[in-house]
DODREN-585246 format. One line per field, with one value per residue (C-alpha): x, y, z; residue number from 0. Coordinates in steps of 0.5 Angstrom, whole numbers, plus 2048, in hexadecimal, padded with zeros to 3 digits. Layout:
<atoms>
east: X/...
north: Y/...
up: Z/...
resi: NUM/...
</atoms>
This chain:
<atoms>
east: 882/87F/883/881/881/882/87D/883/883/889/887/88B/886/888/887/886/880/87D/880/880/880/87B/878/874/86F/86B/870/871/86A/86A/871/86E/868/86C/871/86B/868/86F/870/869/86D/872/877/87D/87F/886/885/88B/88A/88D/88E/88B/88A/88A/891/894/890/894/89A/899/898/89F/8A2/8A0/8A3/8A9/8AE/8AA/8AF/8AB/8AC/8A7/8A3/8A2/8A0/89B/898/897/894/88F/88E/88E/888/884/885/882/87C/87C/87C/876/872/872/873/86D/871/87A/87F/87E/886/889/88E/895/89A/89D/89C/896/892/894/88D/886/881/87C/878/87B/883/884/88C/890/897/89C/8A3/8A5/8AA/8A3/89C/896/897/89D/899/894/899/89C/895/894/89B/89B/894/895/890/893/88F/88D/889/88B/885/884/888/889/884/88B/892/894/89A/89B/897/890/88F/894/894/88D/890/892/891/88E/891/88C/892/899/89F/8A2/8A9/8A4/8A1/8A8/8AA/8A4/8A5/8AA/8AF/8AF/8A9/8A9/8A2/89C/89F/89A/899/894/89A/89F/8A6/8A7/8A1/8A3/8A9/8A7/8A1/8A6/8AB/8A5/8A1/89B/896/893/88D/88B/883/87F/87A/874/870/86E/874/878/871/873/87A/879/873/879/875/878/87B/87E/885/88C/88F/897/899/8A1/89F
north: 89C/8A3/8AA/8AF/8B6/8BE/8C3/8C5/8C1/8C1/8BE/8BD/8BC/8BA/8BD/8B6/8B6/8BE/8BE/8B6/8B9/8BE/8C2/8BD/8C1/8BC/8BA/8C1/8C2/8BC/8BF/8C6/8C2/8BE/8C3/8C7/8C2/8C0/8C8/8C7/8C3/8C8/8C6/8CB/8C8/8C9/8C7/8C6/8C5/8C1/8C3/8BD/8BB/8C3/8C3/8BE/8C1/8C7/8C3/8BE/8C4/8C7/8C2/8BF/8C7/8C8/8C4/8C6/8C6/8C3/8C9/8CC/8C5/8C7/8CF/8CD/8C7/8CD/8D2/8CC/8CC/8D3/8D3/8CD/8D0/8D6/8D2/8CE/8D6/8D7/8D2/8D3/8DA/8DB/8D8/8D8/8DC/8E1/8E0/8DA/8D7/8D7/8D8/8D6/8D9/8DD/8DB/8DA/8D7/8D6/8DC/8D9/8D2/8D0/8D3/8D0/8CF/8CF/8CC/8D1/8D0/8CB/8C4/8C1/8BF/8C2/8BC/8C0/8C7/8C3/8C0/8C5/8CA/8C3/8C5/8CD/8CC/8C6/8C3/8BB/8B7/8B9/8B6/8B4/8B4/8B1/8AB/8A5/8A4/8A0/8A0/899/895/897/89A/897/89A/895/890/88E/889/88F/88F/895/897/899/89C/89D/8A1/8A6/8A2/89D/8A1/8A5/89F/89D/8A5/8A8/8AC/8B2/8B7/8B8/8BC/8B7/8B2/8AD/8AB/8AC/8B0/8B4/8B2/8B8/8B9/8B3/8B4/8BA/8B5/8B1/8B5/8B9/8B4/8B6/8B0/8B0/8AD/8AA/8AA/8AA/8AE/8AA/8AF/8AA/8A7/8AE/8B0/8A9/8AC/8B2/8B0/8AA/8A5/89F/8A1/89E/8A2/8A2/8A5/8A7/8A8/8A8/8A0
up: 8E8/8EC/8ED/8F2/8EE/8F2/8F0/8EA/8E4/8DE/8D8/8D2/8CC/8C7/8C0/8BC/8C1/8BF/8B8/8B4/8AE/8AF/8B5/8B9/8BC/8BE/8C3/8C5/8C6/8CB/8CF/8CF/8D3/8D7/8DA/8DC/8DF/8E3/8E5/8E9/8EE/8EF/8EA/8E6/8E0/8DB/8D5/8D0/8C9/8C5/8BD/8BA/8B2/8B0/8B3/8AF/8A8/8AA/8AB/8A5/8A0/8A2/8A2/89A/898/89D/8A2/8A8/8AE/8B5/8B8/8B3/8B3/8BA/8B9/8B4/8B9/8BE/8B9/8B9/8BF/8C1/8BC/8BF/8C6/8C4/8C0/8C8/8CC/8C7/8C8/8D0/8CF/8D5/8DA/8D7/8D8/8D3/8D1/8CF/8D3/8CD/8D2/8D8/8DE/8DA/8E1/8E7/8EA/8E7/8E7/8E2/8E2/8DC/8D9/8D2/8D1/8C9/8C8/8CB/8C7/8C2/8C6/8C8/8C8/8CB/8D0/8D3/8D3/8D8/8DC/8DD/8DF/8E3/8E7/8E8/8EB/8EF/8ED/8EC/8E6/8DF/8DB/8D4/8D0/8C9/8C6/8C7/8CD/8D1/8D1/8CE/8CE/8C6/8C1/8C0/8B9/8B7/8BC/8BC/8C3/8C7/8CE/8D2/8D9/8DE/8E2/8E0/8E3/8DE/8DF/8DC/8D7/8D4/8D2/8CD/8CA/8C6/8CA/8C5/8C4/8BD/8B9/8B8/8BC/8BF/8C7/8CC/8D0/8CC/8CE/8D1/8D5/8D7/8DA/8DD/8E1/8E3/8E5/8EA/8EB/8E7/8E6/8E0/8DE/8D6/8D4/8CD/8CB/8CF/8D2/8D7/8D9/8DB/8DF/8E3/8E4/8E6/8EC/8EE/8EB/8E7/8E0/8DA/8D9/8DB/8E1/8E1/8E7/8EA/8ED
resi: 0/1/2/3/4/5/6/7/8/9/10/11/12/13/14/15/16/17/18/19/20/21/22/23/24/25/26/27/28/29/30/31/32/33/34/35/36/37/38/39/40/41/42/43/44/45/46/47/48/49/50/51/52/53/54/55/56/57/58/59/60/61/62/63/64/65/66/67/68/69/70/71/72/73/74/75/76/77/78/79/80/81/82/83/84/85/86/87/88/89/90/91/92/93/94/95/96/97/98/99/100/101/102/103/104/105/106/107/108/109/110/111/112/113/114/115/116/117/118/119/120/121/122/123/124/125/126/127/128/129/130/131/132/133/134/135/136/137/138/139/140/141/142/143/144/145/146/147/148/149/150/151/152/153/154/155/156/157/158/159/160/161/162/163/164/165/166/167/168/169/170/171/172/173/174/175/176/177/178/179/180/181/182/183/184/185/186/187/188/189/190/191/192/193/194/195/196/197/198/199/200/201/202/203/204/205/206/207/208/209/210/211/212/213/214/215/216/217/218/219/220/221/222/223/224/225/226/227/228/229/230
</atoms>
């Protein structure tokens, strides 16, 4: 599979892939130098962050005390990702907007090499809030950074038979993911980001961590992933 990409890239990063069960600084060392090296080439980056595990600590802890509406799962997974955008603006402080991206409208074009997004408002995962940036700035892929590597016909942490997709459509792909968003929910592309893609043609490509293999996809060479496209 090989993708063309234009000088501004959106990338929904995945939480799990920055906070498993601690900060992962290897791993952001790594991206720091990354990026750096592909803003050279005259590229701007949107990051969205997604919360990952110290979100559903959070979520966990409330909920062995309380019965935790959704609505309030949803803000303390954003909380959570608020606070991992600012560890990201952080690191890249040289070179990032100095304001994180929590809203919206916030930015309406990009000033900075590097613009760290958080999640905006509780009904949808960070994937939305990078759809919709993708959306407002024209710009017509995101990146889905983190895991699984693919989108796969069923749930490879279960079935160990299942199949990856190299491409699918999203009338394809809605029908393999819950049709509700729900907090903690687990799919490559949230049902509503999902929804969203589709229905203004957004295309949509699903990679893992490999530092490598995302190089390779951003110089339009072969990679391994999962292009979502309207067909």
């Amino acid at each position: 599979m090989i993708y063309s990409f234009g000088k501004n890239v959106v990338i929904g990063l995945g939480g799990s892939i920055v906070y498993p069960d601690g900060i992962d600084v290897d791993f952001l060392t790594k991206f720091r130098v990354f990026l750096k090296q592909e803003i050279k080439k005259g590229r701007k980056f949107v990051i969205v962050i997604g919360g990952g595990r110290v979100a559903r600590v959070y979520q966990e802890a409330a909920s062995k005390i309380v019965k935790v509406t959704d609505e309030d799962k949803d803000w303390l997974g954003i909380h959570a990702t608020r606070c991992n955008a600012h560890l990201l603006r952080t690191i890249f402080r040289d070179i990032a907007d100095p304001v994180v991206f929590d809203a919206r409208h916030k930015r309406k074009k990009l000033k900075y090499p590097v613009t760290i997004a958080s999640g905006w408002r509780p009904g949808w995962s960070t994937d939305y809030v990078a759809a919709q940036i993708a959306i407002d700035l024209k710009i017509p892929e995101v990146i889905i950074w983190g895991k699984p590597e693919y989108v796969f016909d069923r749930d490879p942490m279960k079935f160990s038979e299942a199949k990856p997709y190299s491409e699918i459509s999203w009338k394809a792909y809605r029908k393999i993911i819950p049709a509700k968003w729900s907090p903690g929910a687990h799919a490559p592309v949230d049902p509503i980001a999902a929804k969203t893609a589709a229905s203004k043609r957004l295309r949509c490509i699903v990679v893992g961590r490999d530092f490598e293999n995302c190089r390779n996809l951003l110089a339009g060479r072969e990679f391994e992933g999962t292009v979502i496209t309207n067909g």
